[in-house]
KEKE-3310 file (N, C-alpha, C; in steps of 0.2 Angstrom, whole numbers, plus 5000, padded with zeros to 4 digits):
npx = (5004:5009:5010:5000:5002:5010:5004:5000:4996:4982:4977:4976:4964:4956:4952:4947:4935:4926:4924:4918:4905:4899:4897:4890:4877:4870:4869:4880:4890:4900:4908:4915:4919:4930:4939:4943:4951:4959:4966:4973:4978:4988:4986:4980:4983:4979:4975:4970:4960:4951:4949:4942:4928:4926:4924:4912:4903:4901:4894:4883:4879:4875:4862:4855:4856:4850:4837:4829:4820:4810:4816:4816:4802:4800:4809:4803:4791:4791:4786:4772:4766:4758:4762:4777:4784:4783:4789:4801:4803:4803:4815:4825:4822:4827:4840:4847:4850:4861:4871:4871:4878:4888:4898:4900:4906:4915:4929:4933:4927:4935:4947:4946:4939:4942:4944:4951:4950:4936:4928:4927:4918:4908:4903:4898:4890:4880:4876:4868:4859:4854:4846:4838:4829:4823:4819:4811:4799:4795:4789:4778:4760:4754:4753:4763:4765:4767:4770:4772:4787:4780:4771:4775:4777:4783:4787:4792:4801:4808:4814:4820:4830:4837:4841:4847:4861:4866:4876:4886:4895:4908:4906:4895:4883:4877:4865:4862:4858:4848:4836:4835:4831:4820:4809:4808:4799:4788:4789:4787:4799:4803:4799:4808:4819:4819:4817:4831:4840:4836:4840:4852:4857:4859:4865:4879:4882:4884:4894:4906:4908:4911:4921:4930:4933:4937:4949:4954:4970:4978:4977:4978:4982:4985:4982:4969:4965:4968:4956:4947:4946:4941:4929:4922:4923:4917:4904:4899:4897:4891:4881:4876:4874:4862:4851:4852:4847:4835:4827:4830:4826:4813:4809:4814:4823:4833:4845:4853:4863:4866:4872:4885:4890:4892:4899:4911:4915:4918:4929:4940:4943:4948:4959:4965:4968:4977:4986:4987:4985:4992:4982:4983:4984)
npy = (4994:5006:5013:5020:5030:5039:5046:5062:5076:5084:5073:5065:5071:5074:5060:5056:5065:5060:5048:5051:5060:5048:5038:5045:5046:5033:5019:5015:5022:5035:5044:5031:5026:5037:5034:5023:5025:5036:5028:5021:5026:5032:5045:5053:5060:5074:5085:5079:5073:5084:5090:5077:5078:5091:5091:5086:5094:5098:5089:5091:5101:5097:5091:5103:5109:5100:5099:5110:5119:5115:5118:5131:5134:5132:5143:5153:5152:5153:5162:5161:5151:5137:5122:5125:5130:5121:5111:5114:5118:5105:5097:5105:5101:5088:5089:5095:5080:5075:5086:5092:5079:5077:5090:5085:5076:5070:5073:5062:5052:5054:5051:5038:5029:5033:5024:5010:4995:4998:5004:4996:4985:4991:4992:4979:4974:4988:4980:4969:4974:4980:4971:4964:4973:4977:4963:4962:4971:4968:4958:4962:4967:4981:4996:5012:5022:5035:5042:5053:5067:5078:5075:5071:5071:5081:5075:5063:5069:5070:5057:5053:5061:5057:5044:5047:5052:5041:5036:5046:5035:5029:5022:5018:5027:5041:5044:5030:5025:5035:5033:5019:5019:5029:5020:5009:5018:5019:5025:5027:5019:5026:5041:5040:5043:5054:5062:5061:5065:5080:5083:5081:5092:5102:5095:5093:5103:5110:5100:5101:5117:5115:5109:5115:5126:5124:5118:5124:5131:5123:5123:5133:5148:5140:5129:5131:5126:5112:5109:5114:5107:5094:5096:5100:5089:5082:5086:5085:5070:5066:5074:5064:5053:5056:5059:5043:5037:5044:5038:5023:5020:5019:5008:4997:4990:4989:4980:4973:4983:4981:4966:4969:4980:4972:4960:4967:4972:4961:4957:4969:4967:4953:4954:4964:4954:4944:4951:4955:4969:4982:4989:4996:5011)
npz = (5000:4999:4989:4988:5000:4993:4986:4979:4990:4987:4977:4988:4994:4985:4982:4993:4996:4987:4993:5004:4998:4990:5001:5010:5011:5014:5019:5026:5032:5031:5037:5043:5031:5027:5038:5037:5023:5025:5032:5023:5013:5021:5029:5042:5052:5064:5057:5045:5052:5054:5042:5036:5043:5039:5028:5024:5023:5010:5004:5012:5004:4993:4995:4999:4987:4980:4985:4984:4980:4990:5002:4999:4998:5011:5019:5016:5019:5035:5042:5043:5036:5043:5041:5039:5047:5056:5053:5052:5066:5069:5064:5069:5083:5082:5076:5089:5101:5094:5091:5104:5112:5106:5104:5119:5121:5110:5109:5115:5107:5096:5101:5105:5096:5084:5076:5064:5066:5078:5070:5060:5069:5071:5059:5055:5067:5064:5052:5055:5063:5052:5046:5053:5056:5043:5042:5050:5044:5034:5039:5044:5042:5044:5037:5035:5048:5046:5033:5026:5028:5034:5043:5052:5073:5085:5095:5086:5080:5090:5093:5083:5079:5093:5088:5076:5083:5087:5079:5082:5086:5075:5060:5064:5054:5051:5043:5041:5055:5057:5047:5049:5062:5061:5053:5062:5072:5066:5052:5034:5022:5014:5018:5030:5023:5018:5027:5032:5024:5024:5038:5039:5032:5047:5054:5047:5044:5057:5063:5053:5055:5068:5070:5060:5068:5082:5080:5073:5073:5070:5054:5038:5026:5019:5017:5012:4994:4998:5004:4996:4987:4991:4995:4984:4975:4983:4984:4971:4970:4981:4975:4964:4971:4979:4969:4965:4976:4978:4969:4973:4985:4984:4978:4984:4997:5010:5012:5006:5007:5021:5020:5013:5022:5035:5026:5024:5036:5043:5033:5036:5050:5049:5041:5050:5061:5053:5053:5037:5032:5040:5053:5061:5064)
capx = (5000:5016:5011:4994:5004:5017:5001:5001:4990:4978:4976:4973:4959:4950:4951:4942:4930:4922:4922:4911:4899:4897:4893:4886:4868:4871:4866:4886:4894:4902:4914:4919:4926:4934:4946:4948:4954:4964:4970:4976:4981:4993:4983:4976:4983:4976:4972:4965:4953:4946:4947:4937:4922:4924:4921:4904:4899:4901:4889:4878:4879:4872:4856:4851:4855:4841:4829:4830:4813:4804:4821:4814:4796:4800:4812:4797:4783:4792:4782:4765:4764:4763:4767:4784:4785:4781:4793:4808:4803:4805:4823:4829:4824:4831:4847:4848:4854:4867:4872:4873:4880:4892:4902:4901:4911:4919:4937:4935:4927:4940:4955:4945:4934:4943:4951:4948:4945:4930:4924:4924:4914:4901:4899:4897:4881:4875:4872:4863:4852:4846:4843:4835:4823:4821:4813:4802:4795:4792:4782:4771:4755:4751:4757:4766:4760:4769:4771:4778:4790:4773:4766:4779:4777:4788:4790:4794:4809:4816:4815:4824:4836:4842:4843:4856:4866:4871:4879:4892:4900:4911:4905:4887:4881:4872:4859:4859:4853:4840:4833:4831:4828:4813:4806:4805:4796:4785:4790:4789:4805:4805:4801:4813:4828:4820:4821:4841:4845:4835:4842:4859:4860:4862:4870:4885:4885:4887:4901:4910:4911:4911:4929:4935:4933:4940:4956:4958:4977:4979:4975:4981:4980:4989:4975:4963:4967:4967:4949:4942:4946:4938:4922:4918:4923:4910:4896:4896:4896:4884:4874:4875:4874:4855:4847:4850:4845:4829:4825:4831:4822:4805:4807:4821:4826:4842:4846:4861:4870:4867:4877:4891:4892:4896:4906:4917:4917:4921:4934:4944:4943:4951:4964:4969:4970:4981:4991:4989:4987:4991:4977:4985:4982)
capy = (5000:5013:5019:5025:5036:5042:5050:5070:5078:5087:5068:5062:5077:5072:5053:5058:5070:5057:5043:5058:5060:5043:5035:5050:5046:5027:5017:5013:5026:5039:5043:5023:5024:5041:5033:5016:5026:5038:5025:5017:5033:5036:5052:5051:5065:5077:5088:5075:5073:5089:5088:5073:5082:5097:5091:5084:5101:5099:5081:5093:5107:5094:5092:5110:5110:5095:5101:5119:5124:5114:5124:5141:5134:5132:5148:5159:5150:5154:5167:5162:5143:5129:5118:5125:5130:5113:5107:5117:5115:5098:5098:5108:5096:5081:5090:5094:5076:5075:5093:5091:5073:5077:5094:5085:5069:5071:5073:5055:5047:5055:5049:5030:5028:5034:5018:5005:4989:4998:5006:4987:4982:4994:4990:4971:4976:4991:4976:4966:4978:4982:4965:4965:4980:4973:4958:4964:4975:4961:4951:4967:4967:4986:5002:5015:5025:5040:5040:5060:5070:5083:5071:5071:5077:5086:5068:5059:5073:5070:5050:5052:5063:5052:5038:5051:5053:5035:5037:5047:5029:5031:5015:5018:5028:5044:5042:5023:5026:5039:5028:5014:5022:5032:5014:5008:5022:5020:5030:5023:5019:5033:5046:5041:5043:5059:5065:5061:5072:5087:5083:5083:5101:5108:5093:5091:5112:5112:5097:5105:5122:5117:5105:5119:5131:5120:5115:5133:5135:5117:5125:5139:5149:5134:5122:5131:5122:5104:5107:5117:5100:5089:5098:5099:5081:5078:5087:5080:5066:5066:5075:5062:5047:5059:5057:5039:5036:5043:5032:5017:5018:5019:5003:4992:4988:4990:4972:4974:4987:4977:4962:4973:4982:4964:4959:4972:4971:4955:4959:4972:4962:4947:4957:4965:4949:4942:4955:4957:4975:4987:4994:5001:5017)
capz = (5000:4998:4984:4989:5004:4991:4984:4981:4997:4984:4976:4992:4997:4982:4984:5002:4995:4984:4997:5006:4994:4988:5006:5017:5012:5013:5027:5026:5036:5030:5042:5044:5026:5028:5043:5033:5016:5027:5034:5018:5012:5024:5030:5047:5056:5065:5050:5041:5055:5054:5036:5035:5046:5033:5017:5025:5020:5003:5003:5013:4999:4988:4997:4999:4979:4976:4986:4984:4981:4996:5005:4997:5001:5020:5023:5015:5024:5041:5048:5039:5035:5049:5041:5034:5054:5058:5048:5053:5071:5070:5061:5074:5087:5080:5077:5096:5103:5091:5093:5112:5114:5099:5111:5127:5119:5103:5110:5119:5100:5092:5105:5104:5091:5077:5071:5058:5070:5082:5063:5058:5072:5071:5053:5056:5071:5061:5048:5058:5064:5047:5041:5059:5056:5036:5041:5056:5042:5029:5041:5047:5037:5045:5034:5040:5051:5044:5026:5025:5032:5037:5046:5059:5078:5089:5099:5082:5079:5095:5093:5077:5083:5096:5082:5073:5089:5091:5074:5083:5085:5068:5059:5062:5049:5052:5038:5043:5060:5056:5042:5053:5067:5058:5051:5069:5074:5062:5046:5028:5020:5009:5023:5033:5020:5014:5032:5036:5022:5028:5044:5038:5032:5050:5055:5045:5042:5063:5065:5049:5059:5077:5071:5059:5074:5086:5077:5068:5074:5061:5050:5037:5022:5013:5015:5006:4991:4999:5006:4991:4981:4993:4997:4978:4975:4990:4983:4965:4969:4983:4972:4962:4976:4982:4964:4963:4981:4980:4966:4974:4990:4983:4974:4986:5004:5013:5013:5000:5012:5026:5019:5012:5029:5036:5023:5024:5044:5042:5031:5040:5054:5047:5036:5056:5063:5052:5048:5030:5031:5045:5054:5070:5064)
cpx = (5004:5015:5006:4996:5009:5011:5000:4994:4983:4974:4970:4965:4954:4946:4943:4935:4924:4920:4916:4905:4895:4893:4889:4879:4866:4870:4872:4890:4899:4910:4920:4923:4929:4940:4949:4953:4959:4971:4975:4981:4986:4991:4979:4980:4980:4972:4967:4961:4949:4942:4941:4931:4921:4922:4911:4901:4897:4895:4881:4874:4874:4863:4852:4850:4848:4836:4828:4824:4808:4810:4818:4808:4796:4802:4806:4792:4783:4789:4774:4763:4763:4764:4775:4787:4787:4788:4800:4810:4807:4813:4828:4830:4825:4838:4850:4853:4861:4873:4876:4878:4888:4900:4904:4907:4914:4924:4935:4933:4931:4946:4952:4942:4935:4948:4948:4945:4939:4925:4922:4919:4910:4897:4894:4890:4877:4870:4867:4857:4845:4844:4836:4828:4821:4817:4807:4798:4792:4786:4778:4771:4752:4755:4760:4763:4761:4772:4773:4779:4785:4769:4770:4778:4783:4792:4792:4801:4813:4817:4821:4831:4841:4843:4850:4861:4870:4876:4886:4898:4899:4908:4896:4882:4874:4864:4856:4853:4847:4834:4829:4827:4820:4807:4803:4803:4790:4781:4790:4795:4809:4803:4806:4819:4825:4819:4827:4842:4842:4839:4850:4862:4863:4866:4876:4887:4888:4894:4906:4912:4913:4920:4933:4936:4937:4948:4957:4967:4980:4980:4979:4979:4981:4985:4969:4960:4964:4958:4944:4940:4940:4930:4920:4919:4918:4904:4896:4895:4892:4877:4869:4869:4863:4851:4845:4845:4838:4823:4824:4827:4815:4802:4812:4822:4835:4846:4855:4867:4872:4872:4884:4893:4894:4901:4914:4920:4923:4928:4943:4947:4948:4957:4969:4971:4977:4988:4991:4987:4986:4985:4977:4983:4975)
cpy = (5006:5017:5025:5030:5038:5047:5058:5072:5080:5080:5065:5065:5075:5066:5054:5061:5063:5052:5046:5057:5053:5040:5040:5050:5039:5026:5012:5015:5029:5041:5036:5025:5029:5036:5025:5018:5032:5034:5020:5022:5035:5045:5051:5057:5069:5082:5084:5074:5077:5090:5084:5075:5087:5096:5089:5090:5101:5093:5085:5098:5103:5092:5096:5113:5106:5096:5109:5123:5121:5117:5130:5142:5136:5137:5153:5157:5151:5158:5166:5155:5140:5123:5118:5125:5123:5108:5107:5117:5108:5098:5100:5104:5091:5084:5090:5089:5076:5080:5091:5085:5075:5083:5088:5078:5069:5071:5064:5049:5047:5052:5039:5025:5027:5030:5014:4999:4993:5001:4999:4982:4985:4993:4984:4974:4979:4985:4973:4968:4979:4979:4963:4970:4978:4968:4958:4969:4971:4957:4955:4968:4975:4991:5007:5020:5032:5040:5050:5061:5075:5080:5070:5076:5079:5079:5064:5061:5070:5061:5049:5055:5061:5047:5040:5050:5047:5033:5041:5041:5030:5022:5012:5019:5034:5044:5035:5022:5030:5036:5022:5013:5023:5024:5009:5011:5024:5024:5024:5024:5026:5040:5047:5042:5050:5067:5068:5064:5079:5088:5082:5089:5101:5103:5091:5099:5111:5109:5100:5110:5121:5115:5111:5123:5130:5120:5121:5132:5127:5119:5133:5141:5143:5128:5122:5126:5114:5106:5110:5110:5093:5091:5100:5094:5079:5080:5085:5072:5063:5067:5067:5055:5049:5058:5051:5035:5038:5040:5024:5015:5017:5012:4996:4993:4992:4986:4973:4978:4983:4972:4966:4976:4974:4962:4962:4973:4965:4956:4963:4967:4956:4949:4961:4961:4945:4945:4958:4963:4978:4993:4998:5008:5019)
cpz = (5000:4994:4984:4996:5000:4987:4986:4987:4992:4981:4981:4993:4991:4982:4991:5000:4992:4987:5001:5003:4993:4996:5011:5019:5011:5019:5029:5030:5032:5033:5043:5039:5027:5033:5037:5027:5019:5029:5029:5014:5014:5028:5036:5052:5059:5060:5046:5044:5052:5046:5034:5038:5041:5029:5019:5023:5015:5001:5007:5007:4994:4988:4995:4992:4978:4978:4989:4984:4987:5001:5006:5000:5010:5022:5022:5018:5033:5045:5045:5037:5043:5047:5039:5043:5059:5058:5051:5060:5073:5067:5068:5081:5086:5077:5083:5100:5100:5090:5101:5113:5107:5104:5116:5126:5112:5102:5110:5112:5096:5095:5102:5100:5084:5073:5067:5064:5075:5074:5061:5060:5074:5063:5053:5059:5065:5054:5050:5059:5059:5047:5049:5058:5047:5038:5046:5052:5036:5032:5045:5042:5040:5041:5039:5043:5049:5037:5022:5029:5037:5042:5053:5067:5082:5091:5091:5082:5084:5096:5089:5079:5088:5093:5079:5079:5091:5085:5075:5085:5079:5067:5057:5056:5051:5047:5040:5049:5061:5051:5045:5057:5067:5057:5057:5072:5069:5055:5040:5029:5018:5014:5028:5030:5020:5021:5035:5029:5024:5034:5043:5037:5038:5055:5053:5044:5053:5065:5060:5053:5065:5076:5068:5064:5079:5087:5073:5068:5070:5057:5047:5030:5015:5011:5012:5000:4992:5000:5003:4988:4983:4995:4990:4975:4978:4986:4978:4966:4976:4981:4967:4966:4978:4975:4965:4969:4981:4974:4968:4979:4989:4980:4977:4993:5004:5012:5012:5003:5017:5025:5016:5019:5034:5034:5024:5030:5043:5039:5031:5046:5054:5045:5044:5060:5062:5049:5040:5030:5038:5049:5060:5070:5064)
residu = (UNK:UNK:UNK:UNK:UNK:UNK:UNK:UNK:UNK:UNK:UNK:UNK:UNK:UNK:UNK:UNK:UNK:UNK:UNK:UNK:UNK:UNK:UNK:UNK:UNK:UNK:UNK:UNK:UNK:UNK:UNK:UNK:UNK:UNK:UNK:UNK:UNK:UNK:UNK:UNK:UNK:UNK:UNK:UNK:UNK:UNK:UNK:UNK:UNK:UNK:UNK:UNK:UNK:UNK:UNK:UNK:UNK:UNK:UNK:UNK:UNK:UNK:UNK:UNK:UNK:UNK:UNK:UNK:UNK:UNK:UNK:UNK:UNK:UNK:UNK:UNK:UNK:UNK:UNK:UNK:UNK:UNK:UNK:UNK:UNK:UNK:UNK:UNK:UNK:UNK:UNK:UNK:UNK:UNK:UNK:UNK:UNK:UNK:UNK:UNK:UNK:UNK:UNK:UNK:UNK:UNK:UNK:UNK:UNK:UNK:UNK:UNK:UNK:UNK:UNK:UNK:UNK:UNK:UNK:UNK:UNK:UNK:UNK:UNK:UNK:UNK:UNK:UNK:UNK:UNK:UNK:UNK:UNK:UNK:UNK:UNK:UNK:UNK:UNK:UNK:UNK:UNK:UNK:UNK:UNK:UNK:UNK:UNK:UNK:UNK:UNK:UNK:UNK:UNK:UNK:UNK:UNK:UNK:UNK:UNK:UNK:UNK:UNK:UNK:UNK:UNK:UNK:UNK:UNK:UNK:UNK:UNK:UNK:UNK:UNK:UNK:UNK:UNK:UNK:UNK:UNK:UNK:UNK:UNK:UNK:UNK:UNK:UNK:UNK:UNK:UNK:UNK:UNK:UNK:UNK:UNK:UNK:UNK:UNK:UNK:UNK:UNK:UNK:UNK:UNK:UNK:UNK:UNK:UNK:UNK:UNK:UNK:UNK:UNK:UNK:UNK:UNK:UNK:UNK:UNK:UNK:UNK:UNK:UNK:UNK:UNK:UNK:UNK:UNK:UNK:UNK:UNK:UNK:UNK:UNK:UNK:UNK:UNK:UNK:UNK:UNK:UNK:UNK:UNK:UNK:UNK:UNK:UNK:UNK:UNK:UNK:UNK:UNK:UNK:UNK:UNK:UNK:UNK:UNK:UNK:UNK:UNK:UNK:UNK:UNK:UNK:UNK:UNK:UNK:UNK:UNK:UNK:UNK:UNK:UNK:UNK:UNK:UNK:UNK:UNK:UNK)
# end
């Protein structure tokens, strides 16, 4: 693997960017592959932490791109609609847990968390889980009991919201856990995806700033460059990742992720066992 750390940093910065975009709205983890392709990269510094939390901005950009007029709908309905109220309300508390639990512990998931073997083994679970939540939904004959995002109350927000929040184990999969989460609180499928990306704007816009703010004295006018490259890597190809997804969930399960999230645990796993590639970092 030498030659993938012999690679130029702006390389790298895009390499990352597009790992971003492609899983950020997959029920794969985001973050997990971030540490494992740094990890392969040779890039896992402190910088590249931060790095890797910032480009999530760009995987959010692409969001606020695809759904920009029920966006426009909801900022103009703010003082005159309830439902855009309603709407906006609820986001904000289901940001909240994740928000809070995110500050209070962040340092300590970043000192213990931030590795390939515990990103391996949250893969491996989070898999189960789906296939877990997939089949308990195959063999209920009741629809769902909320079948749009409008339909949501105050208390659903904050259900979901603490769904996101356990995604701050790296490996989880913030879209995963609000997805399934939603589903087990009985959300359609497709309400529940088309939730966790509303609900990703003001959570990936707040970790992006609270890390770059944090870690500032990191950072310098010289890294512009690297994090311009990888926060436009991230949004085309989230944007892209958000087209195909809201196609795909209307007509498909999770199943598919779920065994590749296994497989791939499993594969880490194995590969750190025996050594065949270094995952200490």
């Amino acid at each position: 693997m030498e030659f993938l750390h012999a690679l130029p940093l702006l390389v790298k910065a895009a390499i990352l960017g597009v790992v971003e975009g492609l899983t950020e709205f997959l029920p794969i983890s985001s973050t997990g592959h971030l540490i494992l392709a740094g990890s392969l990269l040779g890039w896992h510094d402190e910088k590249a932490k931060v790095f890797q939390i910032a480009i999530q901005t760009g995987a959010m950009a692409s969001v606020v791109w695809y759904f920009r007029q029920r966006i426009a709908r909801v900022i103009t309905g703010l003082f005159s609609d309830r439902t855009s109220q309603r709407f906006a309300i609820n986001i904000l508390i289901a940001f909240l847990p994740a928000a809070v639990l995110g500050v209070l512990f962040s340092k300590y998931i970043k000192a213990v968390l931030f590795k390939p073997v515990p990103v391996a083994i949250a893969f491996v679970v989070g898999g189960l889980i789906i296939l877990w939540v997939e089949r308990k939904q195959r063999r209920s004959f009741q629809r769902a009991r909320i079948e749009h995002i409008d339909q949501l109350s105050a208390l659903d927000a904050l259900k979901l919201g603490l769904a996101q929040a356990v995604a701050l184990i790296p490996g989880t999969s913030r879209s995963g856990a609000t997805i399934i989460g939603g589903m087990l609180f009985g959300m359609s499928r497709s309400a529940a995806t088309e939730f966790s990306f509303f609900l990703a704007i003001p959570t990936l816009v707040g970790a992006g700033a609270y890390d770059t703010w944090k870690y500032r004295d990191l950072l310098g006018a010289d890294d512009l460059p690297l994090f311009a490259v990888g926060l436009i890597s991230a949004f085309i190809s989230a944007l892209a990742c958000v087209h195909w997804l809201i196609g795909y969930v209307s007509r498909n399960g999770f199943v598919p992720f779920a065994w590749y999230r296994i497989a791939f645990g499993v594969l880490l796993l194995v590969t750190a066992w025996t050594g065949v590639v270094d995952w200490s970092e």
